[in-house]
N, C-alpha and C positions, 0 to 999 in steps of 0.2 A: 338412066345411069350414064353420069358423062367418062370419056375415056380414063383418066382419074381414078375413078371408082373401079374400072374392066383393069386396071391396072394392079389395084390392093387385090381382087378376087383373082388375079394370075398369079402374081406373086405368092398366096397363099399356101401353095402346094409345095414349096422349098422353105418356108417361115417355120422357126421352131421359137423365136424370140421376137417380139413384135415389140416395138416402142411406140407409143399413144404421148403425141406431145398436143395438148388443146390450150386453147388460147384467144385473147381477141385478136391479139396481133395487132396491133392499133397505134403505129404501124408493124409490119415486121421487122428483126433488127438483127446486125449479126451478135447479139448475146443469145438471143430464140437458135440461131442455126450455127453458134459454138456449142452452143450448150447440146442439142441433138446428135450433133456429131461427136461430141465426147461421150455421150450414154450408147452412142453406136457401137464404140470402141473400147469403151470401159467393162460394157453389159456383154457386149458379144453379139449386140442384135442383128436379126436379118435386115431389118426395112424400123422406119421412123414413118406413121404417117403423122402430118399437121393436119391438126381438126381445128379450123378456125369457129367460134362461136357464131349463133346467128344471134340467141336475145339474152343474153348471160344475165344470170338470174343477182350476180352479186356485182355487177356493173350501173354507176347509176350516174358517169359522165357522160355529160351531154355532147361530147368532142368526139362519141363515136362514129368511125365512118360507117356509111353502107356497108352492108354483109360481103355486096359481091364485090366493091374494091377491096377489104381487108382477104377474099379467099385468091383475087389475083393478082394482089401484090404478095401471097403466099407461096404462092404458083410461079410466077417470075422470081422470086427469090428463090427456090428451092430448085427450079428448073436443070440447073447443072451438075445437080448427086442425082447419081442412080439409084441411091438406098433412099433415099427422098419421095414420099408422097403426099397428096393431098386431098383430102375428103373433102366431099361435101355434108356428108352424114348430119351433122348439125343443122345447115342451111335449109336443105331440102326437106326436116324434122319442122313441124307448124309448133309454134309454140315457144317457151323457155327453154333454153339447151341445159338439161342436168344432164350430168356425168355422168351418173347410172344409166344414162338411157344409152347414151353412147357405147359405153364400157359391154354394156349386155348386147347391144347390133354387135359389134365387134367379135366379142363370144361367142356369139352364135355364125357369125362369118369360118372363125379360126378354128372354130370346136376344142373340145377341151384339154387336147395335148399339149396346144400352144402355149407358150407363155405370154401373159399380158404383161407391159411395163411403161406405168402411166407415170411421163417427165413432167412434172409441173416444179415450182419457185417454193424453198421452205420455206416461204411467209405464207402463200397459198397453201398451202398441206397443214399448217398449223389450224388453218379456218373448217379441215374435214368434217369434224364434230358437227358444222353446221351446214354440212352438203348432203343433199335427197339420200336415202337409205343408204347414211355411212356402212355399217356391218355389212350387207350387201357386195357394196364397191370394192372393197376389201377382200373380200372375197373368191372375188373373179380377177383381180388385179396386185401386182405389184406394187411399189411407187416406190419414183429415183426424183428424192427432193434437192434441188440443185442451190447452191450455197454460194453466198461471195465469199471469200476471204477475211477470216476474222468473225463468221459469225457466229452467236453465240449457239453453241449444240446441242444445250444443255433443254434446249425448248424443245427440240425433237424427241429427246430420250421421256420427258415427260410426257409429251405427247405416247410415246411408245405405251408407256406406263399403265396410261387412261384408256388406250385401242385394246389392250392384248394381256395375256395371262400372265406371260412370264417372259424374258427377255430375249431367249431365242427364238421365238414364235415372233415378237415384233423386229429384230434383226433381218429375221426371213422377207419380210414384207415390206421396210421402208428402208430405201437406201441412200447414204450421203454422197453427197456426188461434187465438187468443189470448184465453179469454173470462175476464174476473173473474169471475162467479160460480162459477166451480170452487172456489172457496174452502168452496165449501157441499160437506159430505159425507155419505155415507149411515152411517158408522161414528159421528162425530159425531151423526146424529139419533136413531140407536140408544142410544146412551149419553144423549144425553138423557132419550129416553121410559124408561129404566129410572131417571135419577136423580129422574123427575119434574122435570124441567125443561122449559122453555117449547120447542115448535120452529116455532109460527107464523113466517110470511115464509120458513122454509125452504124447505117445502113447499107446495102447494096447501091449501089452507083444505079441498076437500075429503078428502086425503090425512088429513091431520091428525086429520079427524072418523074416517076407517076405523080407522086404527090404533089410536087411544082406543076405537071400536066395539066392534072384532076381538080386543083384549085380544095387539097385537101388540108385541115386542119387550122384556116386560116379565122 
């Protein structure tokens, strides 16, 4: 267990709302780390940890970087919030990274006073249906689906619809969450570093240095 990890198991003992933001990160961006910091704020959370994926099961571009630069350009971008963590949980897990798997080590870290509150992208949450034991993950977990501006809302209430019995029961569990910077994407920054085009302000100033380093996404 790297320090990381001694970090989420310290933390624990003052945690009454925990934020689960998983992702590839591919790269990190600061849409990933507005968007954390607003469910920090909005939710009331103690701590956000980033669980970068290690072999995502619904990922099938080949533009993905390594596990361990996508978890240390997580770590260097998140490095300067204190409510900011980073797992390896996924990484160090053999195999495909399902959420369930995650959500349940977590569970079992926090016990069951805590509250879970899993940040993912309303395009991603709409895809739950087809993630390893939906009813399960739901279960043990929240979700704060995070929104551009203008999007249409009407998919989540359906979605709501199809999870849940009746409408305060899915209120309870899936929450809207509205950041503009979603407009910033990680496909987009990829496509620049190959066209050689600029992606300062996307990312962190230091992101930006690794991936020109690291000779990533070219």
């Amino acid at each position: 267990m790297d320090k990381y990890e001694n970090n989420i198991y310290k933390a624990k003992g003052k945690a009454r709302r925990v934020g689960i933001m998983g992702g590839t990160f591919n790269p990190i961006h600061h849409g990933h780390l507005v968007t954390a910091q607003e469910a920090l704020s909005q939710f009331n959370l103690d701590l956000v940890i980033f669980i970068p994926t290690a072999d995502p099961p619904h990922k099938t571009d080949g533009s993905i970087a390594s596990m361990e630069d996508r978890y240390l350009m997580t770590v260097i971008a998140t490095a300067s919030n204190n409510d900011f963590f980073v797992s390896r949980i996924e990484i160090n897990r053999k195999g495909k990274s399902y959420t369930i798997d995650t959500v349940r080590g977590l569970r079992s870290v926090y016990g069951k006073e805590v509250s879970l509150y899993f940040i993912t992208g309303a395009d991603a949450i709409l895809e739950i249906l087809t993630w390893k034991n939906t009813e399960e993950i739901i279960s043990l977990a929240k979700f704060i689906a995070a929104t551009r501006p203008g999007y249409n809302l009407a998919k989540i209430e359906d979605l709501k619809a199809k999870l849940f019995k009746n409408k305060r029961e899915g209120d309870d569990k899936i929450f809207i969450m509205e950041v503009p910077a979603l407009a910033i994407s990680s496909t987009d920054i990829r496509n620049r570093v190959r066209q050689k085009r600029p992606i300062d302000y996307l990312v962190p100033e230091e992101i930006s240095h690794y991936i020109i380093k690291h000779g990533l996404y070219k």
